[in-house]
C-alpha positions in Angstrom: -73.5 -1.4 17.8 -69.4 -0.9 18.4 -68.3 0.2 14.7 -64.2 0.6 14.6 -62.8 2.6 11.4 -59.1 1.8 10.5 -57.1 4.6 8.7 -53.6 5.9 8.2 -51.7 3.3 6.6 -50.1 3.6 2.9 -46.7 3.0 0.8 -43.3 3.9 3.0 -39.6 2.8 2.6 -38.1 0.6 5.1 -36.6 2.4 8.0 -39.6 4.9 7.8 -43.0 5.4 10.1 -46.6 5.6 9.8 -49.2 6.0 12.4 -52.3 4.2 12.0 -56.1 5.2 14.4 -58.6 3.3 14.7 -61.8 5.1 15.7 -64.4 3.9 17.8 -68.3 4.3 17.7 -68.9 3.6 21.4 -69.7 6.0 24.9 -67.8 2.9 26.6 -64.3 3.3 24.9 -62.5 4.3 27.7 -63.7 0.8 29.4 -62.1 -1.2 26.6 -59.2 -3.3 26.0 -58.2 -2.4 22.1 -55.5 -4.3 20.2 -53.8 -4.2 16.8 -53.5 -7.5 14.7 -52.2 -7.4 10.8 -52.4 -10.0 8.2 -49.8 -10.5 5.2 -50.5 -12.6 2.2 -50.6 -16.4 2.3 -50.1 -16.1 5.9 -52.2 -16.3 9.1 -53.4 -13.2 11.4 -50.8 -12.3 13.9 -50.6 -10.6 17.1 -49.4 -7.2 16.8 -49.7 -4.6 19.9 -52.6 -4.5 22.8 -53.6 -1.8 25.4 -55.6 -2.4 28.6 -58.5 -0.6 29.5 -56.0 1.0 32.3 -53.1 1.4 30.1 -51.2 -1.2 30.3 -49.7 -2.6 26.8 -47.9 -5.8 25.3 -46.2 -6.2 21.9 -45.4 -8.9 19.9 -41.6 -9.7 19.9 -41.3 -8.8 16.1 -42.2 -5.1 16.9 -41.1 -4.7 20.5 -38.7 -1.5 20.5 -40.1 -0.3 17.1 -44.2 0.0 17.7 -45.7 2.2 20.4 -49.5 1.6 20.7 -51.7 4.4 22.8 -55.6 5.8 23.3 -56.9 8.9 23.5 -59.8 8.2 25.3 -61.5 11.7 24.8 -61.4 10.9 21.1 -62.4 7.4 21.0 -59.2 6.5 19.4 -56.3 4.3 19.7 -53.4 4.8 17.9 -50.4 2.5 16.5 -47.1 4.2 16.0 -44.7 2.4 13.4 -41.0 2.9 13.2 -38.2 1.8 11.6 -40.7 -0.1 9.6 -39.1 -3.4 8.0 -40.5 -5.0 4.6 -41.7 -7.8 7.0 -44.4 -5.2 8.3 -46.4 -5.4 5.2 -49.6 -6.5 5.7 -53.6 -5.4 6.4 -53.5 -3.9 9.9 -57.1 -4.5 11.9 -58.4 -2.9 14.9 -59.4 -5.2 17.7 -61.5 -4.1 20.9 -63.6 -6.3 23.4 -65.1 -5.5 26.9 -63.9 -8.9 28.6 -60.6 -8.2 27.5 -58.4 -9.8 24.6 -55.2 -11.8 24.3 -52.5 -12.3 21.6 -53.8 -15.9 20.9 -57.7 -14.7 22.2 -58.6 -11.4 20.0 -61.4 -9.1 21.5 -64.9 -9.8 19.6 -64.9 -6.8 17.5 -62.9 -5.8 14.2 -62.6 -2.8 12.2 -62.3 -3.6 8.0 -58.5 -2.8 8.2 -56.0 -1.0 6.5 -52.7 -1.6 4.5 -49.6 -0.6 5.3 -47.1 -1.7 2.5 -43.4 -1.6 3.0 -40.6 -1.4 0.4 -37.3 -2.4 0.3 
């Protein structure tokens, strides 16, 4: 059973950062392609940030230049570092992972619960 655990987000002013992990119950992690989508009210799940199994990443457009995502495959974790974060950013950020890889319009087959990040003006 794959169990991914969201924390790390919370209440920041815009222009300020947050880094969100998502830890992974698996011995296979470091095979897996991991991905970030978030959700805001009254709207539909979006595309966020991905990372390959070999490293490779893609951003949405809305948070190219201001998101990094990364893994630390040792500790089963991939992380989503937020900056210069805009009000637009608020939402429930989940956790995404598959084996078979994932797309921005094709998520992976397993979700974490999600946390929220809430922005400010």
């Amino acid at each position: 059973q794959v169990q991914l655990v969201e924390s790390g987000g919370g209440l920041v002013q815009a222009g300020g950062s947050l880094r969100l992990s998502c830890a992974a119950s698996t011995r296979t992690f470091s095979s897996a392609d991991m991905g970030w989508y978030r959700q805001a009210p009254g709207k539909e799940r979006e595309f966020v940030a991905a990372i390959r199994w070999s490293g490779g990443t893609y951003y949405a457009d809305s948070v190219k230049g201001r998101f990094t995502i990364s893994r630390d495959n040792a500790e089963n974790t991939v992380y989503l570092q937020m900056n210069s974060l805009k009000s637009e950013d608020t939402a429930i950020y989940f956790c995404n992972a598959d084996w078979l890889g994932l797309l921005p319009e094709a998520p992976g087959r397993f979700w974490g619960q999600g946390t929220q990040v809430t922005v400010s003006s």
